[in-house]
N, CA and C of each residue as an Amber inpcrd file, in Angstrom:
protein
   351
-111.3260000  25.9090000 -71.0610000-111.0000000  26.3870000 -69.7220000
-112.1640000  27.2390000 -69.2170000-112.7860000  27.0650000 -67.9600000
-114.1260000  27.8070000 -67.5330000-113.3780000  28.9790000 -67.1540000
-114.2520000  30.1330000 -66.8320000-114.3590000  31.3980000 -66.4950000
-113.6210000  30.8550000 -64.5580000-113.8710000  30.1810000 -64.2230000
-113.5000000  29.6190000 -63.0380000-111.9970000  29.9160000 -62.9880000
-111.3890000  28.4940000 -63.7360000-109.9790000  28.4380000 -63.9720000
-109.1940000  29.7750000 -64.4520000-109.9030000  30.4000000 -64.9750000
-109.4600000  31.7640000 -65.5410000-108.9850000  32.4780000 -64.4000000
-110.4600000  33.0180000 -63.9220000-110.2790000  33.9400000 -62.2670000
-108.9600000  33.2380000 -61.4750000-109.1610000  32.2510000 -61.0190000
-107.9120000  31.5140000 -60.6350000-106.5700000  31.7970000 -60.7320000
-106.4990000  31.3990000 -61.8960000-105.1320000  32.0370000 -62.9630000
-104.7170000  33.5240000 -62.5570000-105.5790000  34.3260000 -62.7060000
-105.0630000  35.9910000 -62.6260000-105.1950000  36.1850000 -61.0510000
-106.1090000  35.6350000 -60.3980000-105.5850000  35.7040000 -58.3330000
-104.4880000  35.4220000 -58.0350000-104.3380000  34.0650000 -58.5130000
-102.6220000  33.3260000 -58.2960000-101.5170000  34.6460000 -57.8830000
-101.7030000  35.2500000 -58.9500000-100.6240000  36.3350000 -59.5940000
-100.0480000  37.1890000 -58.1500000-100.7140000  36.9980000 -56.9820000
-101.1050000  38.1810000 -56.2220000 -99.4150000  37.6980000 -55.3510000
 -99.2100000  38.4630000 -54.3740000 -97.7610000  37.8990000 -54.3630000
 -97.0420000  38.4920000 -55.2420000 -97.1240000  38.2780000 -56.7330000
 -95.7200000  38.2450000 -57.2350000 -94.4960000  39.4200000 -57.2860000
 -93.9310000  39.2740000 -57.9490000 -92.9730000  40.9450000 -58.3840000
 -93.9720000  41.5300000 -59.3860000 -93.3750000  42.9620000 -59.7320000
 -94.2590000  43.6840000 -60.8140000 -93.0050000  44.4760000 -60.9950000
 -92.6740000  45.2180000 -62.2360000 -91.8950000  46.2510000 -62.2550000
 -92.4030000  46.7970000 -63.7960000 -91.7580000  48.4080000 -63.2860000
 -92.4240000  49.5120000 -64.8520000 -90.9800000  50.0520000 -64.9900000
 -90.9490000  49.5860000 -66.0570000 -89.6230000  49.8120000 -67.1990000
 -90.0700000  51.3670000 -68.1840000 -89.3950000  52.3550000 -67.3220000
 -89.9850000  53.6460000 -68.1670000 -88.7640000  54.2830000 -69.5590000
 -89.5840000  54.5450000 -70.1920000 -88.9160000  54.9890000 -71.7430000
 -87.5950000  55.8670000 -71.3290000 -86.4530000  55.8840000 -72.3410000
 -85.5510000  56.7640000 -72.2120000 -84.6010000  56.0500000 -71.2600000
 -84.3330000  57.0440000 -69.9740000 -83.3080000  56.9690000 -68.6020000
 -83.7480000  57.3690000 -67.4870000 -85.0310000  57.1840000 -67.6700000
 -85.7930000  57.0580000 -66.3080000 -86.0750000  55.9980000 -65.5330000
 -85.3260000  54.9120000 -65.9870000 -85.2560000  54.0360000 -64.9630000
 -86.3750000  52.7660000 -64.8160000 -86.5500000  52.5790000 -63.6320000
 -87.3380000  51.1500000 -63.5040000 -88.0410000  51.2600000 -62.4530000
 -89.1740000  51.0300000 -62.1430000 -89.7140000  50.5890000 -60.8440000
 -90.3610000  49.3190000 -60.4540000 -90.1450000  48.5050000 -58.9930000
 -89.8960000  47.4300000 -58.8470000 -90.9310000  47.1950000 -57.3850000
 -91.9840000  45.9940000 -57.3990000 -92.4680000  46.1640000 -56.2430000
 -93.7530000  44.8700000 -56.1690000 -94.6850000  44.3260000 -55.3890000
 -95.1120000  43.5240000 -55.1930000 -96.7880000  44.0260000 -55.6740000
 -97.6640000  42.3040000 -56.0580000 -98.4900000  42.7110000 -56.5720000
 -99.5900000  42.3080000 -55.2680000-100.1350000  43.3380000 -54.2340000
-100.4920000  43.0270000 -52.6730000-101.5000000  42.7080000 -52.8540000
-102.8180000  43.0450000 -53.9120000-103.7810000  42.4420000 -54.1970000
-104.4070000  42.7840000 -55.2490000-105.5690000  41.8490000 -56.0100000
-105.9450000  42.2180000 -57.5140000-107.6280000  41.9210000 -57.3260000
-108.0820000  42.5280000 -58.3420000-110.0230000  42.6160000 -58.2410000
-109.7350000  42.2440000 -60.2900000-110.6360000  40.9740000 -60.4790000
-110.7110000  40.7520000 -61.8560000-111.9100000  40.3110000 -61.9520000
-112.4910000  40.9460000 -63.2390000-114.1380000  40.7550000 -63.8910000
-114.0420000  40.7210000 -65.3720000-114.4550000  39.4570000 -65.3090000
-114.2700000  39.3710000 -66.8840000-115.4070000  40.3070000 -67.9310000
-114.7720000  40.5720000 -69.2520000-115.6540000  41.9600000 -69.7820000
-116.2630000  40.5360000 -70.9660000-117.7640000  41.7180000 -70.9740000
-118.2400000  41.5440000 -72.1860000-117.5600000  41.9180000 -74.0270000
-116.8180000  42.6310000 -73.5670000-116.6490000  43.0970000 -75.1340000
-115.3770000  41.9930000 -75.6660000-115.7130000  42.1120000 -76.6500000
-114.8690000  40.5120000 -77.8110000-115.8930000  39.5450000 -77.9320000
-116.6590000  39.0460000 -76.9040000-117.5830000  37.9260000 -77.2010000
-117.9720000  37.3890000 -78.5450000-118.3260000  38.4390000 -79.0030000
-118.8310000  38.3080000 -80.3490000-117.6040000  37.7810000 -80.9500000
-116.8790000  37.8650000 -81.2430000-115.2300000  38.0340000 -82.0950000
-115.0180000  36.5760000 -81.3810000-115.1180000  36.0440000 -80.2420000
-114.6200000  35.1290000 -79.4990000-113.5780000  35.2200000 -78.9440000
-113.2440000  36.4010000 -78.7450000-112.1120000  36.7070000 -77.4980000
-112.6130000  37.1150000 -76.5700000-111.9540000  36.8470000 -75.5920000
-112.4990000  37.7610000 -74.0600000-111.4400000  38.0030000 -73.7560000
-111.6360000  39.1890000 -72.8980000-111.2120000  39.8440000 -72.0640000
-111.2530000  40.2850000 -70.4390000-110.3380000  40.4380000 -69.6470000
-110.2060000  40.4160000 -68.5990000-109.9290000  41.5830000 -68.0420000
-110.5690000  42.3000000 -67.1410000-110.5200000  43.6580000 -66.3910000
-109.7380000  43.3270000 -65.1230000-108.7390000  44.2810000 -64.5000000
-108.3810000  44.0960000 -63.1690000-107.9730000  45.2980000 -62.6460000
-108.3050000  45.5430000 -61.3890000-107.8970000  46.3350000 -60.4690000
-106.5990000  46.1060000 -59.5030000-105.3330000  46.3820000 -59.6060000
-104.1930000  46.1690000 -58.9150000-104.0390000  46.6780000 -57.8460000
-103.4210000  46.4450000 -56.5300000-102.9590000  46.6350000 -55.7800000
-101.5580000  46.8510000 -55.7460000-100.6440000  47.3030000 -55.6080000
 -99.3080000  47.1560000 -55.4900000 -98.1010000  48.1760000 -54.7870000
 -97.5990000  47.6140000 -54.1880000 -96.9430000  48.3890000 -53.3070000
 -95.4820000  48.6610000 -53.5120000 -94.6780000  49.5630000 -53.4910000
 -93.5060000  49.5650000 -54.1320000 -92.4920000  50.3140000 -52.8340000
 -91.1190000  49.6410000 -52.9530000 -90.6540000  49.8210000 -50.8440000
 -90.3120000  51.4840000 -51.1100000 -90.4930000  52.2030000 -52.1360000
 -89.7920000  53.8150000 -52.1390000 -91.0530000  54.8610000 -52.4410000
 -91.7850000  53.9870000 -52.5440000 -93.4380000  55.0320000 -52.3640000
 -93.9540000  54.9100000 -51.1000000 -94.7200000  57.0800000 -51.1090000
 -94.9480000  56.9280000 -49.5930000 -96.7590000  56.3100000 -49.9020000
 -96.7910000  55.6570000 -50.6820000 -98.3940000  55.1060000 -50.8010000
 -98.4540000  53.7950000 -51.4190000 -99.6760000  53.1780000 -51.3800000
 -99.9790000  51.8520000 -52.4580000-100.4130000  52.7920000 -53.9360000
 -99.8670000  52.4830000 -55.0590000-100.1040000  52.3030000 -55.9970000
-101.3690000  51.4500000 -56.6170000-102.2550000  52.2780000 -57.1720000
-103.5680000  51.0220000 -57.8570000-103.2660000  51.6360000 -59.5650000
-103.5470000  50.1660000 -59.9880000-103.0340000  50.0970000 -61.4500000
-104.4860000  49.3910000 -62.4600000-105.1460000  50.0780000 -63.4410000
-106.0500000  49.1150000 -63.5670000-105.5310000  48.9420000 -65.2330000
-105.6820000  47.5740000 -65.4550000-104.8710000  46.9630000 -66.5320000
-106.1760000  45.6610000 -67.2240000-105.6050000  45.0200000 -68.4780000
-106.8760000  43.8800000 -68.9010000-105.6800000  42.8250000 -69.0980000
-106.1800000  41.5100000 -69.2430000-105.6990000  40.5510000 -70.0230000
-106.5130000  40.2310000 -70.9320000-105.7800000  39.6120000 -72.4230000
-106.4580000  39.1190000 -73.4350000-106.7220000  37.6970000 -73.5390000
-107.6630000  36.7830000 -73.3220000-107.5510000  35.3900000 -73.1950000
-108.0070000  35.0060000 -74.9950000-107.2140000  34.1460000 -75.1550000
-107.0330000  33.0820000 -76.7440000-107.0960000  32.2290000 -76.2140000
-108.3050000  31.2290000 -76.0980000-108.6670000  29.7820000 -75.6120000
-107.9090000  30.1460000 -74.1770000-106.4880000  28.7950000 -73.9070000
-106.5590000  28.7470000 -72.5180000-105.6150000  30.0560000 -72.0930000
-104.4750000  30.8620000 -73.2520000-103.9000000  31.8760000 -73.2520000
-104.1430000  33.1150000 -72.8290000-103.4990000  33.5770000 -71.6660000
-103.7260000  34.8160000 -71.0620000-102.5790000  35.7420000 -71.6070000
-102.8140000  37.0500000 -72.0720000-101.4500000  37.9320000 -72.4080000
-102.0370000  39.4890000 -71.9540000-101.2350000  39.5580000 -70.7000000
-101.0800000  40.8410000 -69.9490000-101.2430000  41.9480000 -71.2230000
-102.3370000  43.0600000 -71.3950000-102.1230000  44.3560000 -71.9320000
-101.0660000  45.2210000 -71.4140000-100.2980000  45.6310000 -71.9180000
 -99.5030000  46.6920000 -71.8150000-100.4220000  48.2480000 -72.1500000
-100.7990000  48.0650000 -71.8440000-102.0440000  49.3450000 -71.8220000
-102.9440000  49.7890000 -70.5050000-103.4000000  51.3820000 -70.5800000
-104.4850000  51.1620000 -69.8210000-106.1320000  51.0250000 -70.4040000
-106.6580000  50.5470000 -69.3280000-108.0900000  50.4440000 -69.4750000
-109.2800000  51.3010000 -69.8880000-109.4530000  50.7690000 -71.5950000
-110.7950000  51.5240000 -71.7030000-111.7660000  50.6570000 -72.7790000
-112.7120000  50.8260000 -71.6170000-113.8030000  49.6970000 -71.7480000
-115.4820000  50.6380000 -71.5080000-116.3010000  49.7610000 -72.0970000
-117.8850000  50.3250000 -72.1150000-118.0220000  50.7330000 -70.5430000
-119.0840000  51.5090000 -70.0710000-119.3610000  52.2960000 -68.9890000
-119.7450000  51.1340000 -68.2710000-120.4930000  50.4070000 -68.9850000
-121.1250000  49.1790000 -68.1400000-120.1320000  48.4320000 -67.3410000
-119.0900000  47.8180000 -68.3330000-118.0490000  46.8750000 -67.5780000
-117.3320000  47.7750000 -66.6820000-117.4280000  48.5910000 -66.3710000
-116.5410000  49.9320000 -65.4650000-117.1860000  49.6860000 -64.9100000
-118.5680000  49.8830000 -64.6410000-119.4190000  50.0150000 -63.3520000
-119.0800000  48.5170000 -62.7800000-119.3290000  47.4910000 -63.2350000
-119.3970000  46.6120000 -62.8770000-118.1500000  46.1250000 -62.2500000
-117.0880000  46.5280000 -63.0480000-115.4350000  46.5250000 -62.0250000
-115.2770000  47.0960000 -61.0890000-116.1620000  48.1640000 -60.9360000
-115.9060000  49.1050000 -59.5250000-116.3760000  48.1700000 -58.4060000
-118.1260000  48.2050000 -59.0040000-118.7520000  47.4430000 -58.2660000
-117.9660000  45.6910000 -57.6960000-117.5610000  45.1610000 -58.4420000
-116.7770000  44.1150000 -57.7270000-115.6010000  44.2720000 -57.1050000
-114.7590000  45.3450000 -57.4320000-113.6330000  45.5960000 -56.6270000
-114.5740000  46.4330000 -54.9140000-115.0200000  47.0670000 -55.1750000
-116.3730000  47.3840000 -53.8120000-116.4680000  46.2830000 -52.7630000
-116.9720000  45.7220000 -53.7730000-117.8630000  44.1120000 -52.7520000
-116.7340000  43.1530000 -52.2360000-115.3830000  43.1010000 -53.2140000
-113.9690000  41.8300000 -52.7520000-113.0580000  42.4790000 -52.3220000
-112.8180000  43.5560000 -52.5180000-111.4370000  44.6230000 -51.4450000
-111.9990000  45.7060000 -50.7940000-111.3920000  45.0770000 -49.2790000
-111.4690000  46.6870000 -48.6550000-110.8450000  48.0470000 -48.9720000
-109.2700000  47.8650000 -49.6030000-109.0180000  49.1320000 -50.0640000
-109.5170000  49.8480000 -50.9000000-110.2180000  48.6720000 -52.1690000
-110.9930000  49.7020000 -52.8200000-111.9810000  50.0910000 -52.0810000
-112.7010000  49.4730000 -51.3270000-114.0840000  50.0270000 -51.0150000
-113.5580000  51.6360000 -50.3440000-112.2160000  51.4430000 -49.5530000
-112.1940000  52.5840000 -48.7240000-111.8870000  53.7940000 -49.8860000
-111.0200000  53.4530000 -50.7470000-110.8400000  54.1000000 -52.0650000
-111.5840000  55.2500000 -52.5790000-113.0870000  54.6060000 -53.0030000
-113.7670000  54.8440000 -53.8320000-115.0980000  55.6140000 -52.7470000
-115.4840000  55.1390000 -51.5400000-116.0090000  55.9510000 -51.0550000
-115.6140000  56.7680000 -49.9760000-114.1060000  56.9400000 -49.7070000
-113.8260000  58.1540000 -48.6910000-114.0780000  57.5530000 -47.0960000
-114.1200000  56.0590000 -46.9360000-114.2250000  55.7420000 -45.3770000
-112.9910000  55.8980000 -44.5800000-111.9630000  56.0380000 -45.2400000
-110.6900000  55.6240000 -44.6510000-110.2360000  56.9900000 -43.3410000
-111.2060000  57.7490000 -44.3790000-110.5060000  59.4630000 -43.9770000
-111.0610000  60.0500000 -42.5800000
């Protein structure tokens, strides 16, 4: 499966539901995924896994804001499996996620350098 079909795969996603199932009796939160920024990382190569960086968008109807979530997927050949984790990765692939969430979303761009305000 190319790096192509991959990107593909994790855009698709955009649209969908999302919800965070929190520990204990705190409940659930439930809400749409409005847009996503994904760059695939260098680290695993060696090992022959890769990995997938993304920047979330998501909006939830009882927040007074958008929510940004940054999360990875693990790809096994054509297998993608969502991390349940957050993101921590070499400085490089950070820069480089910023930098593409910059260049393909306006919210990040407004985000990250303060245009919005």
């Amino acid at each position: 499966m190319s790096d192509d079909d991959i990107l593909k795969r994790l855009m698709a996603k955009v649209g969908s539901r999302v919800s965070f199932k929190y520990p204990g009796g705190e409940g659930e939160k439930r809400g749409i995924l409005k847009d996503r920024v994904a760059v695939k990382s260098n680290e695993g190569a060696r090992r022959g896994v890769r990995f997938w960086n993304v920047i979330d968008l998501l909006e939830f109807p009882d927040a007074t804001q958008p929510w940004i979530r940054f999360g990875y997927y693990r790809q096994d050949g054509s297998r993608l499996v969502w991390a349940r984790s957050s993101l921590a990765d070499g400085e490089e692939d950070v820069r480089r996620l910023f930098v593409a969430g910059i260049q393909q979303a306006e919210w990040f761009r407004q985000l990250v350098t303060g245009l919005d305000r």
